[in-house]
N, C-alpha and C positions, 0 to 999 in steps of 0.2 A: 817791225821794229824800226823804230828811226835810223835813219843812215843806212839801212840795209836795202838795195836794189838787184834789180831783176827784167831781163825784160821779157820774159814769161812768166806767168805766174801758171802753174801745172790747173788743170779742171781734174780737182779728184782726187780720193788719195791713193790711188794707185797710180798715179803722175807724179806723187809726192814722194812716195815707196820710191819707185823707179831710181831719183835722185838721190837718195838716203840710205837705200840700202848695199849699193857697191861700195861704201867706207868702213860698213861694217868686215870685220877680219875675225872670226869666233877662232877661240883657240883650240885645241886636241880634247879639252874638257867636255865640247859642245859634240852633242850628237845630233841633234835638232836645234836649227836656228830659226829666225825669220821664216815664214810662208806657210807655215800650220798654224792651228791654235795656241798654239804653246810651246816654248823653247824645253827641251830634254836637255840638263847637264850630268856630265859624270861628276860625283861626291867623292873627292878624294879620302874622306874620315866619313862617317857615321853622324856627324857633329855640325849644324848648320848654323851660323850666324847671318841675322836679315835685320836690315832697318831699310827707313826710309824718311826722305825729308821733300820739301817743295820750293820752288823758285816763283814768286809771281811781278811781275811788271807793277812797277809804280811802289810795290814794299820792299822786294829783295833786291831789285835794281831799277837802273832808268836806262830805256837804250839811247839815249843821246850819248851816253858816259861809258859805255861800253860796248861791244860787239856780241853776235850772236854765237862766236867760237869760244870766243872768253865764257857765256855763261854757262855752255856746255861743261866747259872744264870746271867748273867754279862748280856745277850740279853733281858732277860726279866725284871732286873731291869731298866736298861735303859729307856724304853719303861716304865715302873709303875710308872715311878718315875714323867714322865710327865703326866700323869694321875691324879699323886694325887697333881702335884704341880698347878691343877686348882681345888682341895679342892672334885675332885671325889674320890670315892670309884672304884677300880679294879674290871673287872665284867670277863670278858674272854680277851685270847691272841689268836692269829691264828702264825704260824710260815711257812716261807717257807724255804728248805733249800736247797741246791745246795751243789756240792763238784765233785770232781775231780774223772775218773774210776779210780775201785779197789781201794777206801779208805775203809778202814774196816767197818765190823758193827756197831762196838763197838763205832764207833765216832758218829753215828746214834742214837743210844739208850744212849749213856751218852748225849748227848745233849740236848734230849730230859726229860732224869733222871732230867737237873739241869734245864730246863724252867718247870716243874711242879713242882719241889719241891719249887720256888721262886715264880710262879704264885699260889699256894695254901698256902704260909706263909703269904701271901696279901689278901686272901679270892678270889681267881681267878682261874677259869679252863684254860687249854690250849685245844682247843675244834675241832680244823684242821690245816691245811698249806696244804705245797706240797712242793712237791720234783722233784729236777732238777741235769742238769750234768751243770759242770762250770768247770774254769781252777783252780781256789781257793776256798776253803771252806767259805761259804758265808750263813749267818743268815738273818736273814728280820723279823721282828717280827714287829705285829700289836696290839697295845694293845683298848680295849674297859672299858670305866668304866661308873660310873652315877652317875648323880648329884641331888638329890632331887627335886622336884616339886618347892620348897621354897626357894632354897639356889641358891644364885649368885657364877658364877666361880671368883676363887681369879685368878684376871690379873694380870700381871705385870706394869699397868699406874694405880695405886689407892695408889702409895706410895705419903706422906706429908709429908713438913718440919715440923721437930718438932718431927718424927716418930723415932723408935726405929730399928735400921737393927741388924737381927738376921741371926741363922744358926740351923738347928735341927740337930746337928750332936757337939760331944765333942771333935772330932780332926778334922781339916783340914790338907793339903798336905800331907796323906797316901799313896793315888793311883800314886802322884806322883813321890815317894820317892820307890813305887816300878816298877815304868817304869821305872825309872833311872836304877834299878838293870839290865831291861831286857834290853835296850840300852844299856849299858855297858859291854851287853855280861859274867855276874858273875852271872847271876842266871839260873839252869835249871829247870824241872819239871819233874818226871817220873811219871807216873800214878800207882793207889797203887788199891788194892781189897776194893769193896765199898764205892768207891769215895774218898778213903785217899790218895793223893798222897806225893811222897817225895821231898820236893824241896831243893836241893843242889845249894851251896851258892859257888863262887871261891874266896878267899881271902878277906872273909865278916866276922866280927866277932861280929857287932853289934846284938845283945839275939832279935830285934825288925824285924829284917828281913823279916824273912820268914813271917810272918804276913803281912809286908806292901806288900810283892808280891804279897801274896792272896790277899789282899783288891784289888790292882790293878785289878786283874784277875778276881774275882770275889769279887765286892764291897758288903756290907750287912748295907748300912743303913735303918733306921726308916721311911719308906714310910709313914708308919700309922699316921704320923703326918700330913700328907698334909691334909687326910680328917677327921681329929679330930678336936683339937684344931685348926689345921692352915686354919681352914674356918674362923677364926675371925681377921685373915691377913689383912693389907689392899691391899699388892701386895704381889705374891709370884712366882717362879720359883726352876726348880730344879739345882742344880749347874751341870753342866754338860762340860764346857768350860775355867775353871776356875775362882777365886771370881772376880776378877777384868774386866774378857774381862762380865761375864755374868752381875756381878754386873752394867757396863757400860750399857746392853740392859735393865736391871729395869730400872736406869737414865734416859733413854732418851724417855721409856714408859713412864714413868711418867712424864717428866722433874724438877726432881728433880737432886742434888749431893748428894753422897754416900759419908761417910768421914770415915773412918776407924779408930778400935781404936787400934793404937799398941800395949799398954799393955795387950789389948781382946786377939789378937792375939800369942803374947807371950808364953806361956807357948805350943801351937801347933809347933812352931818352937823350942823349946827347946827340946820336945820330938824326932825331926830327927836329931837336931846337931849331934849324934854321926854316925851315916850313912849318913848324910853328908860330915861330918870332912874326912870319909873312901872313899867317890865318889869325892872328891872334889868339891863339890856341894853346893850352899849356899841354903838353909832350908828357907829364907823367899820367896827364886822363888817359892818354892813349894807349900806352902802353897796359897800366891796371885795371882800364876797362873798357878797350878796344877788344871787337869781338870778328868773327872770323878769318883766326889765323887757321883753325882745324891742325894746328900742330901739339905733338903727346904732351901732357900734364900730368908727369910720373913721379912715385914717389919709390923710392930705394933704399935698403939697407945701409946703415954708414961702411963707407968702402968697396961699395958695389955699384958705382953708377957707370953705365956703360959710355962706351966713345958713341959720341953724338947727342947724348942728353947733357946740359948742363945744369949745373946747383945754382938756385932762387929763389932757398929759403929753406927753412927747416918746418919739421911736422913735432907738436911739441902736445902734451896732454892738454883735454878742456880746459880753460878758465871757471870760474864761479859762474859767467855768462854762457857757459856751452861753447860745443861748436865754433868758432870762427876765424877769420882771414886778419890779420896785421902785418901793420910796417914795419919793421924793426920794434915790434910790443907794441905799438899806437894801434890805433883802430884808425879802418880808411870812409873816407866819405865815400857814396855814391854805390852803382847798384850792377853798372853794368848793362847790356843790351836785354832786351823783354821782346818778345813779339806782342804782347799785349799790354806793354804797358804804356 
């Protein structure tokens, strides 16, 4: 990956292991880690929640604009974030990873630095993977959590009109407002000692910057909400797509409308106007269809919403059109992130 050095590159991947596997730390769950076939976890319920997603070089990011610990983290949020947004607790990650000859060590071992430090801020080991050759540097992370014996997964079809639409996160359009920078070809990243790196801005002057880069690169929202408070949801997901394309798949799991409140929203776009005004960029795209924040998009009973989620609209019955997302009763342009489209 660009920016990333080394002045060994290991022969092998048991040169590569060597490097990568003293950062792993499995927790009391782990009864088999690394060095067999296959990691053995204790199941705290009878109940297994498993997804998985993929990071690949040149669609999910650029390494010029980020570092290899940042995507670690970014790979294992992604993956927690759908875990907890069915109201599990994180239990292990597996990763496999692939990457092009002669990429340095160093992108091996920061990678793997930033999916355990993100899988144990969550109460989760990263416990094996594998490793592969590819043309692009490529993550795959599988994540595993549990759900109680007792407790039902929060879906996304349990949202009612009359219901409170929330967000467990205090700003929306962050990630988007830092992809803008890395499209726009003004931000770079150099990688720094101990995972500090320096990221240089071209003709950026807004003080919020460099922050919304990192949130892009690597996001740090409040997972722990999906299986705290946000078990008593009555739908939830994680935003992952933007508010409006994902809020659109609660809608139609449920069949209910989403109505959005602008004043809610308000003051999240007031916070990127100024790096907007600089990108020529309008601030409300980013917010309602800025995608990878991976924070809860829950919906509540009136008078039930928990500390930490805030209200961002209400859940109100179908229109004559079905299903869908609005602004204060407008309808919104635009669709939101696609991997395919």
């Amino acid at each position: 990956m660009a920016g990333e050095h080394s002045d060994s590159i290991p022969r092998g991947e048991a040169a590569l292991l060597a490097r990568m596997l003293p950062h792993l730390r499995p927790g009391p769950e782990v009864e088999v880690g690394p060095g067999d076939d296959a990691a053995v976890v204790h199941l705290p319920s009878p109940r297994l929640v498993v997804t998985t997603d993929t990071l690949v070089e040149g669609h999910d990011f650029l390494g010029h604009a980020t570092t290899a610990r940042w995507i670690g983290r970014k790979a294992a949020v992604q993956n927690l974030a759908d875990v907890a947004a069915m109201g599990a607790a994180p239990l292990a990650l597996v990763a496999a990873i692939s990457a092009p000859a002669g990429i340095p060590a160093t992108v091996f071992e920061e990678l793997t630095i930033g999916l355990t430090a993100r899988a144990e801020a969550d109460g989760a080991s990263l416990v094996g993977g594998d490793l592969g050759r590819a043309e692009h540097l490529t993550v795959t992370v599988t994540a595993m959590g549990s759900l109680p014996a007792d407790q039902e997964p929060v879906r996304r079809s349990g949202a009612l009109p009359g219901d409170v639409l929330t967000i467990g996160a205090p700003r929306l359009g962050r990630s988007a407002a830092g992809l803008a920078l890395v499209l726009g070809e003004r931000a770079l990243v150099r990688p720094g000692a101990e995972g500090r790196p320096t990221v240089m801005l071209r003709g950026i002057q807004d003080p919020s910057a460099a922050h919304l880069l990192q949130w892009h690169d690597a996001p740090d929202p409040d997972l722990s909400l999906g299986w705290t408070v946000g078990r008593t949801a009555r739908a939830m997901m994680d935003l992952s797509d933007g508010l409006v394309r994902d809020g659109r798949r609660l809608a139609a799991a449920s069949q209910v409308t989403l109505d959005l409140d602008r004043a809610a929203l308000a003051p999240d776009v007031e916070q990127l106007t100024g790096l907007a005004g600089e990108l020529d960029a309008d601030p409300w795209t980013w917010v309602l269809h800025g995608g990878e924040e991976h924070a809860m998009l829950a919906t509540f009973a009136p008078g039930g919403v928990p500390e930490g989620f805030r209200p961002i609209g209400q859940v109100r019955a179908p229109s004559v059109h079905g299903p869908e997302v609005l602004l204060d009763g407008a309808p919104i342009e635009g669709a939101g992130f696609d991997h395919f489209g």
